[in-house]
C-alpha angles and dihedrals in degrees: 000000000000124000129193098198115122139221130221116195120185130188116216081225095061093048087049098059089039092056096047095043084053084045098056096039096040128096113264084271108052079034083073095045094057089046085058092039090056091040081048091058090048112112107157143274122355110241095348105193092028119132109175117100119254 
């Protein structure tokens, strides 16, 4: 069977560039919203407990 639904699949990663590069080409406003944009997709340390060298 064939479904339409379709699927959206977003990286942190992707949302974090996106926010910074809104944040560098925005009015000192929507500047702010980006910042907090970028503080919002924090959550917390990559790869925390990881000891292999990147």
């Amino acid at each position: 069977m064939h479904s339409s639904t379709r699927l959206t699949l977003t990286v942190d990663l992707w949302r974090l560039q996106d926010a910074i590069t809104s944040c560098r080409q925005a009015s000192a406003t929507d500047a702010v919203a980006a910042s907090n944009r970028v503080t919002e997709l924090y959550r917390g340390d990559l790869a925390e407990g990881v000891s292999a060298d990147w």
